[in-house]
DRENRO-315305 format. One line per 5 residues: number of its first residue (from 1); for each residue x, y, z of N, C-alpha, C, O. Coordinates in Angstrom, 1 decimal. Example, Ala and Ser with C-alpha at 12.3 -4.5 7.8 and 13.67 -1.06 7.14 Angstrom:
<pts>
1	13.2,-5.7,7.8,12.3,-4.5,7.8,13.2,-3.3,7.8,14.2,-3.3,8.5 | 12.8,-2.2,7.1,13.7,-1.1,7.1,12.9,0.0,7.9,13.4,1.1,8.0
</pts>
This chain:
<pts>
1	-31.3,210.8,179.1,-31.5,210.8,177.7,-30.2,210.7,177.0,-30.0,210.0,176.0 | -29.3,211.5,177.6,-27.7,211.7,177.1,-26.9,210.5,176.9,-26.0,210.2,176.1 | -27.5,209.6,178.2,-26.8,208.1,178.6,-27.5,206.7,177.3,-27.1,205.7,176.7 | -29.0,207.4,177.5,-29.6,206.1,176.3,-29.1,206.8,175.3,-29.3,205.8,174.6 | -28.6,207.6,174.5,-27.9,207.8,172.9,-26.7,207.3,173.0,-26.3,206.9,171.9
6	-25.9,207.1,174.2,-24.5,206.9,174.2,-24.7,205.2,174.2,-23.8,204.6,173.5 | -25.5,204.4,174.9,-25.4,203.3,174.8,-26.0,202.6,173.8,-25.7,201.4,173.8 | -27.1,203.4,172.8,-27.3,202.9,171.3,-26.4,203.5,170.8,-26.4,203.0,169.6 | -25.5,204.3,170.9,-23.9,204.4,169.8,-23.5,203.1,170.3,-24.0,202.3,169.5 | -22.8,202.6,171.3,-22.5,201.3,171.7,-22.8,200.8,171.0,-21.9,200.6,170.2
11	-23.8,200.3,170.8,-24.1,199.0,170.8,-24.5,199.0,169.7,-25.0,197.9,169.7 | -24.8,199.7,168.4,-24.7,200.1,167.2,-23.3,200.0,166.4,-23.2,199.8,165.2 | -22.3,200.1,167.6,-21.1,200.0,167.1,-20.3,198.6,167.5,-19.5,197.9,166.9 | -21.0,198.6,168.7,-20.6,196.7,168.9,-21.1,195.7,167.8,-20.4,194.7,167.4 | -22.8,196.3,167.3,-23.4,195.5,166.2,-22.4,195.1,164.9,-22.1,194.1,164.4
16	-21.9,196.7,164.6,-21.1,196.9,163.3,-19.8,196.3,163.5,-19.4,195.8,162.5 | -19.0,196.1,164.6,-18.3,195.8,164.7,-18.3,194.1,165.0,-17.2,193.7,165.4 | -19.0,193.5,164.9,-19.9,191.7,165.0,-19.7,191.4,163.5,-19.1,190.4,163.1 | -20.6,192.3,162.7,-20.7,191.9,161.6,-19.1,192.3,160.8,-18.6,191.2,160.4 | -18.3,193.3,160.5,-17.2,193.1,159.9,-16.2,191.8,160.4,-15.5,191.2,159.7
21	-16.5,191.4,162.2,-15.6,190.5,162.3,-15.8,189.5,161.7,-14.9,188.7,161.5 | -17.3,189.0,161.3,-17.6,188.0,160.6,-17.3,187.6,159.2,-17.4,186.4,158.9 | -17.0,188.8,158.2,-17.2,189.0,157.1,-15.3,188.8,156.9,-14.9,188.2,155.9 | -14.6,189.1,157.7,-13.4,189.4,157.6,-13.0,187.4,158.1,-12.1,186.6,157.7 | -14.1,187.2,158.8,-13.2,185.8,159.5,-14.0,185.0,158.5,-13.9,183.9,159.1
26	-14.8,184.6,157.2,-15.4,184.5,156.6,-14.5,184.4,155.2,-14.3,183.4,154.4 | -13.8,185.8,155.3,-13.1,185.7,153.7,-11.6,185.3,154.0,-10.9,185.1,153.0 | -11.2,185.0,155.6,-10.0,184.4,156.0,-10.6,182.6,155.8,-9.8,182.0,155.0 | -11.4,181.9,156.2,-11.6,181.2,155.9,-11.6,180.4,154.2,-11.2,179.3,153.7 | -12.2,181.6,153.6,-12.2,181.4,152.0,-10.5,181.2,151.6,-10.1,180.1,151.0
31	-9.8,182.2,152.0,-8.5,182.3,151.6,-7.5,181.0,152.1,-6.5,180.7,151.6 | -7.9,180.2,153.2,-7.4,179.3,153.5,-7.7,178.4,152.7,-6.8,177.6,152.3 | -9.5,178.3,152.2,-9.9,176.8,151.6,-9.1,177.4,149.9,-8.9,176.7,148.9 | -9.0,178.2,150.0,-8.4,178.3,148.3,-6.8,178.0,148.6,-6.4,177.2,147.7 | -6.0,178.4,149.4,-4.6,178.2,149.5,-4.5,176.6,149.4,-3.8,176.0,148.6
36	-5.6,175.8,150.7,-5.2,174.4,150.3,-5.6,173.5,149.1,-4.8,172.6,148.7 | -6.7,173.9,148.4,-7.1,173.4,147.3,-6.0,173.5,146.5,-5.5,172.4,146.1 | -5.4,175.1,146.0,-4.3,175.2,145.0,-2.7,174.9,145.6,-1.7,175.2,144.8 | -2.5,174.5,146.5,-0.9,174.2,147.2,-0.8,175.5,146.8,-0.2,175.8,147.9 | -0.8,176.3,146.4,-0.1,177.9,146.3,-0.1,178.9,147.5,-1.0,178.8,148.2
41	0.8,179.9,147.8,1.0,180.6,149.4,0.8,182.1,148.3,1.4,182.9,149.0 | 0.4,182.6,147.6,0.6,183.3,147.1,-1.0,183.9,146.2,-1.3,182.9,145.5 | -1.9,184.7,145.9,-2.7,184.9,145.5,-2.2,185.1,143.9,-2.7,184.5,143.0 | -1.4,186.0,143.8,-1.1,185.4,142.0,-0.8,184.6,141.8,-1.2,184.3,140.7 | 0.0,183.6,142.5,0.3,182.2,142.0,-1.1,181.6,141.6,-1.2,181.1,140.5
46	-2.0,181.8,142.4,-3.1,180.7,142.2,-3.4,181.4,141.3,-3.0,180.6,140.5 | -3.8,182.5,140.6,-4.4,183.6,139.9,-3.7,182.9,138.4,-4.5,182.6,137.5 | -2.1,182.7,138.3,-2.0,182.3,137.5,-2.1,181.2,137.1,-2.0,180.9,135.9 | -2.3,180.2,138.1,-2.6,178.8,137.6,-4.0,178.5,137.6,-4.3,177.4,137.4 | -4.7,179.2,137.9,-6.2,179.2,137.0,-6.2,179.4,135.4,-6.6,178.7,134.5
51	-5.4,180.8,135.5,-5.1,181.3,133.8,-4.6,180.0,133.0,-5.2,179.7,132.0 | -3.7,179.4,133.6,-3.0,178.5,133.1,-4.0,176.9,132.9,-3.9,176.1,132.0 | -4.7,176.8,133.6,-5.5,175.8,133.3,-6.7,176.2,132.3,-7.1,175.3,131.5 | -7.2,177.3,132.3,-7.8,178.0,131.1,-7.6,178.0,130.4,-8.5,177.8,129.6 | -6.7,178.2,130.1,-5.7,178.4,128.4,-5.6,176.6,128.3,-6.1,176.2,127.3
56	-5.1,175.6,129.2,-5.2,174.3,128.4,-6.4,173.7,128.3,-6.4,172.6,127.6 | -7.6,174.4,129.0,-9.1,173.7,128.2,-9.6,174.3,127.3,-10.6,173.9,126.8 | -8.8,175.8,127.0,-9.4,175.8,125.5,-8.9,175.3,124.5,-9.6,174.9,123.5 | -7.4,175.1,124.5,-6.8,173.9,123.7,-7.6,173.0,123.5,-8.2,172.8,122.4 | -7.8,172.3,124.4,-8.4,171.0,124.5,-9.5,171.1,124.1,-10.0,170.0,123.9
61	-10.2,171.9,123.7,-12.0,172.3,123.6,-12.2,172.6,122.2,-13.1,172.3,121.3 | -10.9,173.7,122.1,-10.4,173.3,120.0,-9.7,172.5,119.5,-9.4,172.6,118.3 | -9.3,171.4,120.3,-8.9,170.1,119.4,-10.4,169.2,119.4,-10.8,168.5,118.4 | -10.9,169.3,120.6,-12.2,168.4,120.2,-13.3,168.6,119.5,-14.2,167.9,119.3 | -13.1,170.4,119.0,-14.3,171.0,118.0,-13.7,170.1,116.5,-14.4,169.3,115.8
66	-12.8,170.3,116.4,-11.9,170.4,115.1,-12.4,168.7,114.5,-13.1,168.4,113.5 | -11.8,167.8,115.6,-12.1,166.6,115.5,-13.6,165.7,115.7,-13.8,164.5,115.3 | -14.7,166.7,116.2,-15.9,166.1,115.9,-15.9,166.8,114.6,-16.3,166.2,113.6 | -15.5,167.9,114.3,-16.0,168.2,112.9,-15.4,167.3,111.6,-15.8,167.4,110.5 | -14.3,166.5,112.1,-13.9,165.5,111.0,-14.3,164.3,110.8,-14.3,163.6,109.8
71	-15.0,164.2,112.3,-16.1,162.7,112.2,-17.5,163.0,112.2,-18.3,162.1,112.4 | -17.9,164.5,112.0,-19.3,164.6,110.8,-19.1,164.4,109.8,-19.8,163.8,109.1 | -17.7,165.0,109.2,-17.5,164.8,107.7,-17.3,163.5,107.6,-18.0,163.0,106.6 | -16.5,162.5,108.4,-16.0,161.5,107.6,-17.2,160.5,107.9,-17.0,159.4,107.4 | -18.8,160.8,108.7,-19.6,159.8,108.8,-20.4,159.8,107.7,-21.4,159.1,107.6
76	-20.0,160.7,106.7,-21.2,160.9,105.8,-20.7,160.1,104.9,-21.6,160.3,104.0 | -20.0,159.4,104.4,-19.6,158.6,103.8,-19.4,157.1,104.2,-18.7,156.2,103.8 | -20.2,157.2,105.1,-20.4,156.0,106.0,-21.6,155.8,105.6,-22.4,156.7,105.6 | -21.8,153.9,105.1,-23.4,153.4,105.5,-24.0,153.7,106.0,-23.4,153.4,107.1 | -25.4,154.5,106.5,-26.6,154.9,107.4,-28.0,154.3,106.7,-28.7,153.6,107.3
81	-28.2,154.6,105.7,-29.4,154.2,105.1,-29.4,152.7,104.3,-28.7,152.2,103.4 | -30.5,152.0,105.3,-30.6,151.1,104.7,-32.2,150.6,104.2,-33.1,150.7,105.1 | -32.5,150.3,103.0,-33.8,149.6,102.4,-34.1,148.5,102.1,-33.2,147.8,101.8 | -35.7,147.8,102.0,-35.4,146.6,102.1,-37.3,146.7,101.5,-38.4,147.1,102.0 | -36.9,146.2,100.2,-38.3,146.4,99.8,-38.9,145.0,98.7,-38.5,144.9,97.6
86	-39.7,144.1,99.3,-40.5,143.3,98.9,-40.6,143.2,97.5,-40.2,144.3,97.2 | -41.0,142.7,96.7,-41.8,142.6,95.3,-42.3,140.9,94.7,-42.1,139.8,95.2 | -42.9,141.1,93.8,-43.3,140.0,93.3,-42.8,140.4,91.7,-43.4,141.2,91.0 | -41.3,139.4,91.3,-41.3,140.3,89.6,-42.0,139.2,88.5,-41.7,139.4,87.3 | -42.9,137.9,88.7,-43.5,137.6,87.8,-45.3,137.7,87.7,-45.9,136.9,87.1
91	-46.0,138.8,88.4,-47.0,139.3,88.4,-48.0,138.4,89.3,-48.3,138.7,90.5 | -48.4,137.2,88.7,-49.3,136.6,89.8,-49.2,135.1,90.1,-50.2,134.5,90.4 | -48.3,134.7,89.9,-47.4,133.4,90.1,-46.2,134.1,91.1,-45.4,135.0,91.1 | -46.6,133.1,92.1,-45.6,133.2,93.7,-46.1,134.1,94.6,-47.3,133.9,94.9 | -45.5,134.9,95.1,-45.8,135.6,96.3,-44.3,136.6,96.1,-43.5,136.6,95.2
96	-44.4,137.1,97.0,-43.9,138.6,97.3,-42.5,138.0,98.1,-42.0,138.5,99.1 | -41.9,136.8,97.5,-40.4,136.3,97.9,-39.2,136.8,97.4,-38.2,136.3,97.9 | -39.1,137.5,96.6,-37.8,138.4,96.1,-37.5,139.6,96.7,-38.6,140.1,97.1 | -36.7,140.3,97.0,-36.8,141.5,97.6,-35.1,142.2,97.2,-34.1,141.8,96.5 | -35.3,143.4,97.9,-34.2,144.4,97.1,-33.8,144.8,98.5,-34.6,145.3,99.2
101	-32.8,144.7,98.9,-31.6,145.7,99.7,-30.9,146.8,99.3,-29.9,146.9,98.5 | -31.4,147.6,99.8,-30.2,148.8,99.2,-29.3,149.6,100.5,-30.0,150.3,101.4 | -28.0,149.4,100.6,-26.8,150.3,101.4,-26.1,151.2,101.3,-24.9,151.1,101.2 | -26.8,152.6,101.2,-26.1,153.4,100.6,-25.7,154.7,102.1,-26.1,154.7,103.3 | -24.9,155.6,101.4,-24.7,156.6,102.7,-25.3,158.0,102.6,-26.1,158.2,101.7
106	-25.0,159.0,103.5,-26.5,160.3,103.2,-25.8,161.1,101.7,-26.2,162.2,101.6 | -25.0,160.7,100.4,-25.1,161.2,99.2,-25.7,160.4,98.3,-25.6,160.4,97.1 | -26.5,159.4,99.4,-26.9,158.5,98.2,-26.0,157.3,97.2,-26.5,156.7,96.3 | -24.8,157.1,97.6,-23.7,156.3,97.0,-23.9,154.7,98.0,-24.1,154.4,99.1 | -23.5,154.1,96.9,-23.4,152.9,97.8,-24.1,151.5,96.9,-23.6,151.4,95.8
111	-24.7,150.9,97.1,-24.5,149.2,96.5,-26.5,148.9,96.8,-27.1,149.4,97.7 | -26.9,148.0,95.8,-28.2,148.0,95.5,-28.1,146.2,95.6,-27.9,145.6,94.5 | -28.2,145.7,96.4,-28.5,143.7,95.5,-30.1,143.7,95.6,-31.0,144.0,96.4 | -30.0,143.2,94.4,-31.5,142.6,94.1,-31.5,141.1,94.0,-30.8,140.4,93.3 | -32.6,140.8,95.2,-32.1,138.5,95.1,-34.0,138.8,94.6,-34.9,139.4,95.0
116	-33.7,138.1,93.8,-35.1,137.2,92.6,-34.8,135.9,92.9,-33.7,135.3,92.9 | -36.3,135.4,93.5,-36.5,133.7,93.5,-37.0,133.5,92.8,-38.2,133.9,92.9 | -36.8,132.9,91.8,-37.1,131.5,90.8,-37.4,130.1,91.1,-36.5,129.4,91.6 | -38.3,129.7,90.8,-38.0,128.0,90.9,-36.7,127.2,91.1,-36.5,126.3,91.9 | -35.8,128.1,89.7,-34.9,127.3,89.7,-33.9,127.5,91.0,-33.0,126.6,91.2
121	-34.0,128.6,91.9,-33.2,129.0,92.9,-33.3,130.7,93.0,-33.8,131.6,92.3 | -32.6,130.6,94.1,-32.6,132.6,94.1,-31.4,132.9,93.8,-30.5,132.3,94.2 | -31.3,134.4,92.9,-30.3,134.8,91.9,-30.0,136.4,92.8,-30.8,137.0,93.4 | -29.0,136.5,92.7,-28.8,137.7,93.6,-28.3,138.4,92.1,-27.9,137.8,91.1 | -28.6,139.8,92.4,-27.4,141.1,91.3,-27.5,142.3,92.0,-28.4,143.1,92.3
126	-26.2,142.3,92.4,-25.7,143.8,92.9,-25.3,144.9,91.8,-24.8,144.5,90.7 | -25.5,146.1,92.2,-25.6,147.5,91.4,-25.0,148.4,92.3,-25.3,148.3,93.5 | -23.9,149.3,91.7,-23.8,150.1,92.4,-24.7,151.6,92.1,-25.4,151.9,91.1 | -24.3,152.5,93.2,-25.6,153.7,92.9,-24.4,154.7,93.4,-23.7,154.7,94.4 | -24.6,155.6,92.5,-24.1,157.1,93.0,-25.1,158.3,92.6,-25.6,158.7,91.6
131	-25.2,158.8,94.3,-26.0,159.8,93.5,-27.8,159.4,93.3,-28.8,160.1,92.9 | -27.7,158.3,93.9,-29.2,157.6,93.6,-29.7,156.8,92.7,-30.7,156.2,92.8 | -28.5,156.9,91.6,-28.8,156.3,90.2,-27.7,155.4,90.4,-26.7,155.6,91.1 | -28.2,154.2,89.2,-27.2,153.5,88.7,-25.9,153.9,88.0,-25.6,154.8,87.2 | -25.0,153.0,88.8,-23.7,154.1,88.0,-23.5,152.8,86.9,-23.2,153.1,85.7
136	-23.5,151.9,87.0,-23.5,151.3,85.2,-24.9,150.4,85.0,-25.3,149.8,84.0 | -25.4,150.6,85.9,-27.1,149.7,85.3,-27.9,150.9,85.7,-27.6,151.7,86.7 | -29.2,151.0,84.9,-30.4,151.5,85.6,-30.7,150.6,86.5,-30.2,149.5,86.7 | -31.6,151.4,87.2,-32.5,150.7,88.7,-33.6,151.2,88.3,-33.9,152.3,87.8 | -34.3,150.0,88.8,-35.4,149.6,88.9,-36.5,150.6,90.1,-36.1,151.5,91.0
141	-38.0,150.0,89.6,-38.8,150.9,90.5,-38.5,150.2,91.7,-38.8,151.1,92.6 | -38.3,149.3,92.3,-37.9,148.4,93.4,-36.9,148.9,93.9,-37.3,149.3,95.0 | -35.8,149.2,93.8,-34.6,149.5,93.7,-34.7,150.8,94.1,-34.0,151.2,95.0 | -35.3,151.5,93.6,-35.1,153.1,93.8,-36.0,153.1,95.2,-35.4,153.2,96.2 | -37.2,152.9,95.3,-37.7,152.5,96.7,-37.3,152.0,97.6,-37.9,152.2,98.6
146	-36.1,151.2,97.8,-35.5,150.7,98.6,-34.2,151.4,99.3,-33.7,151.2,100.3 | -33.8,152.7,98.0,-32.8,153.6,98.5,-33.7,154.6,98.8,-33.3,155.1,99.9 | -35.0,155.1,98.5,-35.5,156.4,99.2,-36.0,156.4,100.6,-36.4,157.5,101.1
</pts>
């Protein structure tokens, strides 16, 4: 009985001692695949050139916040909306051949042409719009439908 306790100590301790060699030849392996990855012989060295690559993608991560935020600002003053609306402006003579373009950006600013066909030919008149309104002509109900 004396001899089976002494040989499950054994081998309880052979067990225990299987598993630390693995755990130890495991994190010697780790330490190798990190030494060649980083060329570094040294665990702070690598330690600090992680730091040091951290610190240059946050740079890098607030120059590229900074700078998308200057090309949301600077798109809003860019053309996006555009309208394009049909009419007939002498009631029931012709068809629905004139029509209105409007190019403006998301404040609403931007340029209105209205081309009217005539017999005699088609007449274009551009307007500009700030704001939605005419900045030196009113606009038309055509016109304003073509910016909304």
């Amino acid at each position: 009985m004396r001899l089976m306790a002494i040989y499950l100590g054994l081998a309880f301790l052979g067990g225990w001692l299987l598993f630390i060699t693995w755990i130890v030849w495991s994190m010697r392996n780790h330490y190798f695949n990190l030494v060649a990855r980083t060329k570094k012989e040294r665990i702070d060295e690598m330690l600090d050139a992680i730091l040091l690559s951290e610190k240059k993608s946050e740079h890098e991560i607030s120059l590229l916040k900074k700078e998308i935020t200057e090309m949301s600002h600077e798109s809003l003053s860019h053309l996006n909306k555009i309208g394009l609306v049909r009419f007939n402006p002498f009631g029931k003579r012709g068809g629905e051949q004139s029509f209105v373009i409007s190019l403006v950006n998301s404040h609403k600013d931007g340029l209105v042409i209205n081309y009217i066909y005539t017999p005699d030919g088609l007449r274009a008149y551009p307007k500009r719009v700030k704001a939605g309104d005419g900045q030196d002509n009113p606009l038309t109900e055509e016109e304003k439908k073509a910016i909304a």
